[in-house]
DSSP file (Angstrom, degrees, kcal/mol; ACC not computed):
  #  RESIDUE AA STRUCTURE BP1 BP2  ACC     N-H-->O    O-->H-N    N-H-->O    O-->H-N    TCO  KAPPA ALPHA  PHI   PSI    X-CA   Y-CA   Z-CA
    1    1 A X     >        0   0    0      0, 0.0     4,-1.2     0, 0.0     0, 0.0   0.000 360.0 360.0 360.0 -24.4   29.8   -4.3   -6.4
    2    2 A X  H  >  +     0   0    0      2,-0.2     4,-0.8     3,-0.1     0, 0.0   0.519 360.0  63.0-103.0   0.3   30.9   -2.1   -9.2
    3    3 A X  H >4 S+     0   0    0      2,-0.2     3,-2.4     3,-0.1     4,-0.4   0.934 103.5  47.7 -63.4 -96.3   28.8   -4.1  -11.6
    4    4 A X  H 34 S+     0   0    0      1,-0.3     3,-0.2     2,-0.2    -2,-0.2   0.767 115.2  45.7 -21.3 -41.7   25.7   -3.1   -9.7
    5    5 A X  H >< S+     0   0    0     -4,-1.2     3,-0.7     1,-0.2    -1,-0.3   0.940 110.3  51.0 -60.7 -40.5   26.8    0.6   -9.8
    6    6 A X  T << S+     0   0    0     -3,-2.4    -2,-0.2    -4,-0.8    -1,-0.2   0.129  87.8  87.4-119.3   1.9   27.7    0.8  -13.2
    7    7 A X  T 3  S+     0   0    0     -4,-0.4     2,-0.7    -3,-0.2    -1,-0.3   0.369  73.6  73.0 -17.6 -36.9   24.7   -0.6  -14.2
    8    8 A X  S X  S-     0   0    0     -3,-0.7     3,-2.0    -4,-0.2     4,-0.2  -0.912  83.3-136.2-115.6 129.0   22.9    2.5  -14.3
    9    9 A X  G >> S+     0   0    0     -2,-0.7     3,-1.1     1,-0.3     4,-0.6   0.658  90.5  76.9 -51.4  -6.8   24.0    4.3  -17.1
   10   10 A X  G 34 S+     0   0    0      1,-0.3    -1,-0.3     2,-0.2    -4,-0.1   0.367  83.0  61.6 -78.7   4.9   24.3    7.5  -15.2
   11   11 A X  G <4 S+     0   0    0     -3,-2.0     4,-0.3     2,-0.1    -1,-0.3   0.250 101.9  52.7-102.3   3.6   27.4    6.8  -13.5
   12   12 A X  T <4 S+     0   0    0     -3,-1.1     4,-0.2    -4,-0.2    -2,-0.2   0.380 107.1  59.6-132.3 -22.6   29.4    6.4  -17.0
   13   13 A X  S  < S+     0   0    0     -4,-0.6     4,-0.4     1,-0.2    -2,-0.1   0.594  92.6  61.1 -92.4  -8.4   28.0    9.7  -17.7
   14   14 A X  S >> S+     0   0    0      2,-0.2     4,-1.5     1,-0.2     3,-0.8   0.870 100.7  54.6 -72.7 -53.2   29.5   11.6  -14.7
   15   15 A X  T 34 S+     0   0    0     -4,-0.3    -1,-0.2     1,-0.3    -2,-0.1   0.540 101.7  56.0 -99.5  14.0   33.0   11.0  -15.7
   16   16 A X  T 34 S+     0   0    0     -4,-0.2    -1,-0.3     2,-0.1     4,-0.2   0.704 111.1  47.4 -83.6 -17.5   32.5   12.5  -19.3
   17   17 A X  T <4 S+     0   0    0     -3,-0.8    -2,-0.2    -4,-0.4    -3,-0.1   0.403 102.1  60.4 -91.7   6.7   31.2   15.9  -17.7
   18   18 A X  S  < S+     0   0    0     -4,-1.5    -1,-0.2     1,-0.2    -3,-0.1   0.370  99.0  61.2-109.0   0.0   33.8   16.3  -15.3
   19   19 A X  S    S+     0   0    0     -5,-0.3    -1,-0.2     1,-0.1    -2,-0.2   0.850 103.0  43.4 -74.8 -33.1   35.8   16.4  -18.0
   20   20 A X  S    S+     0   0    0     -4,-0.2    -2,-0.2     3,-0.0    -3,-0.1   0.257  95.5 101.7 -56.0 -19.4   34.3   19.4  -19.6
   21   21 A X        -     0   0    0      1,-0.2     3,-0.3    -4,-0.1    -3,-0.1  -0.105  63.2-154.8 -90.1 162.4   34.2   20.9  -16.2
   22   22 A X  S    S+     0   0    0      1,-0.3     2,-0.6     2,-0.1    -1,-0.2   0.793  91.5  23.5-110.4 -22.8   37.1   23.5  -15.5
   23   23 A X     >  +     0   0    0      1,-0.1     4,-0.8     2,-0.1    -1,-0.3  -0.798  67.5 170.4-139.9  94.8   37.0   23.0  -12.0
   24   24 A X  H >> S+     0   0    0     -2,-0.6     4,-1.8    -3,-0.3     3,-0.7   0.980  71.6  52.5 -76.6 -41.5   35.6   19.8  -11.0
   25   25 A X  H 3> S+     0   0    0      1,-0.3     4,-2.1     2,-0.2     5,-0.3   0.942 113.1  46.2 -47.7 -43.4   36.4   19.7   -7.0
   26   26 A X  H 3> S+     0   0    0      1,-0.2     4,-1.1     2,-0.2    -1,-0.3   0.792 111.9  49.3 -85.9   3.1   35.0   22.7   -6.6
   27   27 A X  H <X S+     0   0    0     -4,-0.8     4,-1.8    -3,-0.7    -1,-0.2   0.837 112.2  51.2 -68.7 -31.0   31.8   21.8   -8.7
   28   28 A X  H  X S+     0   0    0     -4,-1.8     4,-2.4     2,-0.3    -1,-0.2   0.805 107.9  46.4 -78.9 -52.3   31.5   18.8   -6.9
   29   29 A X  H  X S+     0   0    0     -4,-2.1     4,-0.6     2,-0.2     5,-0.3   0.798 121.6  47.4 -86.4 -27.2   31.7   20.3   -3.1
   30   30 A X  H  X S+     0   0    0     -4,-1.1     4,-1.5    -5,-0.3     5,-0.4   0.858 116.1  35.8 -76.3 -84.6   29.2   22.8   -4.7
   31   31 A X  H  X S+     0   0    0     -4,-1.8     4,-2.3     2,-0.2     5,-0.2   0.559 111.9  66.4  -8.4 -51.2   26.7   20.6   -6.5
   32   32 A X  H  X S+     0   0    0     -4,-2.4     4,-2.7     2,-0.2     5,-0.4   0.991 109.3  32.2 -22.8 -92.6   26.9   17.7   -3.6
   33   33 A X  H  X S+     0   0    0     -4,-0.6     4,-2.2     1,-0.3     3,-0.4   0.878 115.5  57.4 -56.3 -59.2   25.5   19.4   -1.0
   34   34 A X  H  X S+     0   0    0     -4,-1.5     4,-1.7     1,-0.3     5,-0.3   0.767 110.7  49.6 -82.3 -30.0   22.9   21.8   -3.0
   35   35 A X  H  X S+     0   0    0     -4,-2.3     4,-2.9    -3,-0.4     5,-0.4   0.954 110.5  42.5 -72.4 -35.5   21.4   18.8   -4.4
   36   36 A X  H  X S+     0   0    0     -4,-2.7     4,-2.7    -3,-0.4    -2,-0.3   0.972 108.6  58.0 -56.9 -50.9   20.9   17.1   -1.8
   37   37 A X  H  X S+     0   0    0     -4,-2.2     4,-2.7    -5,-0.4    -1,-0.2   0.962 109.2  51.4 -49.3 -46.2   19.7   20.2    0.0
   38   38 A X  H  < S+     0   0    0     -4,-1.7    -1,-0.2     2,-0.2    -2,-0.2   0.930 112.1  42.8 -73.3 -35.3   16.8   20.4   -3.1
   39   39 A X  H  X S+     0   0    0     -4,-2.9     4,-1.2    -5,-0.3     3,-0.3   0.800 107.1  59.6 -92.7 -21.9   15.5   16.9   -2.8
   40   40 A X  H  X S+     0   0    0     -4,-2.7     4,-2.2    -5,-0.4     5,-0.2   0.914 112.7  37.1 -57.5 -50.0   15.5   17.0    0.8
   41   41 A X  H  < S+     0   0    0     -4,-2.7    -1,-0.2     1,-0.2    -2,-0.2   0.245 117.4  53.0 -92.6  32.4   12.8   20.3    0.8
   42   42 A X  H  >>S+     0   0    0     -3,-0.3     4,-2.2     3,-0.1     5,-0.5   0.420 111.2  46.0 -81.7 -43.9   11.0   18.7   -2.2
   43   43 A X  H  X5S+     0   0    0     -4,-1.2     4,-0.7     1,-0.2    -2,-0.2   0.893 112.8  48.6 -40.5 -48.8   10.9   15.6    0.0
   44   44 A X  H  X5S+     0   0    0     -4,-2.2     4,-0.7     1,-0.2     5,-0.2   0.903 115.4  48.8 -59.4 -46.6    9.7   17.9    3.0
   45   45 A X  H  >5S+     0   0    0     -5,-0.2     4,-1.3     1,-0.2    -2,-0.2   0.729 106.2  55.0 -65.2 -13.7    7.2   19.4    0.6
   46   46 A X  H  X5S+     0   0    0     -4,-2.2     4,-1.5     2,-0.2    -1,-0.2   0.760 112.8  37.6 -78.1 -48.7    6.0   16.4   -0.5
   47   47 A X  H  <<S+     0   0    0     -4,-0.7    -2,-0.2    -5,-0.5    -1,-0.1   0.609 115.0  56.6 -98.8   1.3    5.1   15.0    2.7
   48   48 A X  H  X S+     0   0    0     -4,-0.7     4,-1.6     2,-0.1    -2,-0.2   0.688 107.1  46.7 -98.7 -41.7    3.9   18.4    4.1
   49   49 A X  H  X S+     0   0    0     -4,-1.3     4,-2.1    -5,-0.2     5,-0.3   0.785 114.2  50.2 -65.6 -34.5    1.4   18.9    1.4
   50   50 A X  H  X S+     0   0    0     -4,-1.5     4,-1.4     1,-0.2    -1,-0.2   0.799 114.0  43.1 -80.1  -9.8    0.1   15.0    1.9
   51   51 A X  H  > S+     0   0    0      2,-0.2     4,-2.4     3,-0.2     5,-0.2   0.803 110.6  53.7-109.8 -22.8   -0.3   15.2    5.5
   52   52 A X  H  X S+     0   0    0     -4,-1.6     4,-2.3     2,-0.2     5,-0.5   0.993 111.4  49.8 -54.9 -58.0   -2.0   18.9    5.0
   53   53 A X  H >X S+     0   0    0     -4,-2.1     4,-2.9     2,-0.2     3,-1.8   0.899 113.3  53.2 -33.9 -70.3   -4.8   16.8    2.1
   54   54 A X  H >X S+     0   0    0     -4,-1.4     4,-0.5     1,-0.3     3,-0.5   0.739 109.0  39.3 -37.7 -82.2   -5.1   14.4    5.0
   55   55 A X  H 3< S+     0   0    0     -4,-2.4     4,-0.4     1,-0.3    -1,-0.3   0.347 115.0  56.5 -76.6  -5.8   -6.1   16.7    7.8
   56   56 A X  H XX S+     0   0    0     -4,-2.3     4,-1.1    -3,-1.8     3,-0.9   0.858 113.7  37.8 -87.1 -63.5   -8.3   18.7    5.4
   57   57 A X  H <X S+     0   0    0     -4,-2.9     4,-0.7    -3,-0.5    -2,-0.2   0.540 114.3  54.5 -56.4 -10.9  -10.3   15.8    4.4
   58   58 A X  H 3X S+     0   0    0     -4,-0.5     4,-1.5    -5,-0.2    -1,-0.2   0.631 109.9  48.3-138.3 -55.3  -10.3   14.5    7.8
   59   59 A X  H <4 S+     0   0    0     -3,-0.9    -2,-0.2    -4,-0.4     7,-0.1   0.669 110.4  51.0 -98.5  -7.9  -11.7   17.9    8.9
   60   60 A X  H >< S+     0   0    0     -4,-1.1     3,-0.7     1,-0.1    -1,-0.2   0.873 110.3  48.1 -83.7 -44.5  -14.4   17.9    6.2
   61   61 A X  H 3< S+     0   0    0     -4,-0.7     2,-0.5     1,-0.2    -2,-0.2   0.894 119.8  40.0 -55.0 -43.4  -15.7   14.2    7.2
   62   62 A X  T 3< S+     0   0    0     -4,-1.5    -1,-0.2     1,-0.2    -2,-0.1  -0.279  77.0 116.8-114.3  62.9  -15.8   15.3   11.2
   63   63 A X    <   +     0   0    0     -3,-0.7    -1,-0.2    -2,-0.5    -4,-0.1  -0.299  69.0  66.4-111.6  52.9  -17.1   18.7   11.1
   64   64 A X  S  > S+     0   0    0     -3,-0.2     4,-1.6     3,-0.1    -1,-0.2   0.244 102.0  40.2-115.5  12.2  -19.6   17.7   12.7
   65   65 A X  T  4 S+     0   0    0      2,-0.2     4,-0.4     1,-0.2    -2,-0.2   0.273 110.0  58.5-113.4  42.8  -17.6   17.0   15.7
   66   66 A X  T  > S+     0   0    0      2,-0.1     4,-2.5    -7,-0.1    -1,-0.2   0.516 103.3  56.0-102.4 -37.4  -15.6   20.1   15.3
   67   67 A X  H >> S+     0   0    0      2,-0.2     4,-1.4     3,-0.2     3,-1.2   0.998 110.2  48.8 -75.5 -60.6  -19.4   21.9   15.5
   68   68 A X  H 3X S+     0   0    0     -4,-1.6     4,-2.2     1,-0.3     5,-0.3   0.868 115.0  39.7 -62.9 -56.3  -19.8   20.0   19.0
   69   69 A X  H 3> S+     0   0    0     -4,-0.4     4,-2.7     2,-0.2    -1,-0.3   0.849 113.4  53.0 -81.4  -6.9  -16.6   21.0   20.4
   70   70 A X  H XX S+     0   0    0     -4,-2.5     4,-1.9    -3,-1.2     3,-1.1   0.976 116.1  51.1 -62.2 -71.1  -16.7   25.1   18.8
   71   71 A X  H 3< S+     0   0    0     -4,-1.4     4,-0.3     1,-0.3    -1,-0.2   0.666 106.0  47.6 -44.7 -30.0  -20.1   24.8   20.7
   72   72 A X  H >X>S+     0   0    0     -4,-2.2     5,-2.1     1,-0.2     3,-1.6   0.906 111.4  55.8 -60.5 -44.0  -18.7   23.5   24.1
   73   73 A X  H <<5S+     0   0    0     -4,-2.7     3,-0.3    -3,-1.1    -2,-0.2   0.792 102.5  54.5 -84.6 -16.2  -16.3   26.1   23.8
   74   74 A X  T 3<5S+     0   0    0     -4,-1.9    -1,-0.3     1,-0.2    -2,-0.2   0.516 101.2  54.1 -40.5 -20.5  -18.8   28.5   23.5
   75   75 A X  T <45S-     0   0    0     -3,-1.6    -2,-0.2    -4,-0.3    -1,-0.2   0.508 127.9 -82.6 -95.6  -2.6  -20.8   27.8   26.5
   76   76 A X  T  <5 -     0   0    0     -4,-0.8    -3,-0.2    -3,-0.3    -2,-0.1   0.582  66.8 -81.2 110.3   0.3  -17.8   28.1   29.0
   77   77 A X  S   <S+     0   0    0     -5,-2.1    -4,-0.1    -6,-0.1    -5,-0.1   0.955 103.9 119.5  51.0  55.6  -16.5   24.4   28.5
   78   78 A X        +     0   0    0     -6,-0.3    -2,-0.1     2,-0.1    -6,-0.1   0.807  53.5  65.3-100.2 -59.0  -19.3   23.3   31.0
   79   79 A X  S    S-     0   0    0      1,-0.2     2,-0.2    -7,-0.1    -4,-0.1  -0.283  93.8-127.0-112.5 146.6  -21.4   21.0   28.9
   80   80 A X              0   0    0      1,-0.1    -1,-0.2    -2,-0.0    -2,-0.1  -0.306 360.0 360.0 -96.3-167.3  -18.7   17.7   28.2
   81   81 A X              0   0    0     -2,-0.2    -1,-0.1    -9,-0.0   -12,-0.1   0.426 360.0 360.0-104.4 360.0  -17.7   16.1   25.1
């Protein structure tokens, strides 16, 4: 298992800057969490911006049955869909 880990050279590289560090626990409890915390709302953004593209294009392709139902709802919602 520690073959596979150590595999990416970025694990080899952790434990020469946490030497450097003057206070590595508390870097650690800071750093942890706040990265995770940044690539989780890039993640968010990521997948908030694609679903916005979708529903934009989406709304450009069916306007015209966005014109049908603006018009129903103009009349009183009488005439159906």
């Amino acid at each position: 298992m520690f073959k596979v880990l150590f595999s990416y050279i970025g694990w080899s590289n952790v434990n020469y800057v946490m030497n450097n560090v003057k206070d590595p626990i508390r870097t650690l409890k800071i750093a942890g969490p706040l990265g995770l915390c940044i690539c989780a709302a890039l993640y968010l953004l990521a997948n908030i911006s694609y679903f916005a593209y979708v529903l934009l294009t989406m709304s450009i392709t069916t306007a015209s049955d966005i014109d049908s139902i603006l018009q129903c709802c103009d009349q009183g919602g009488d005439r159906e869909l």
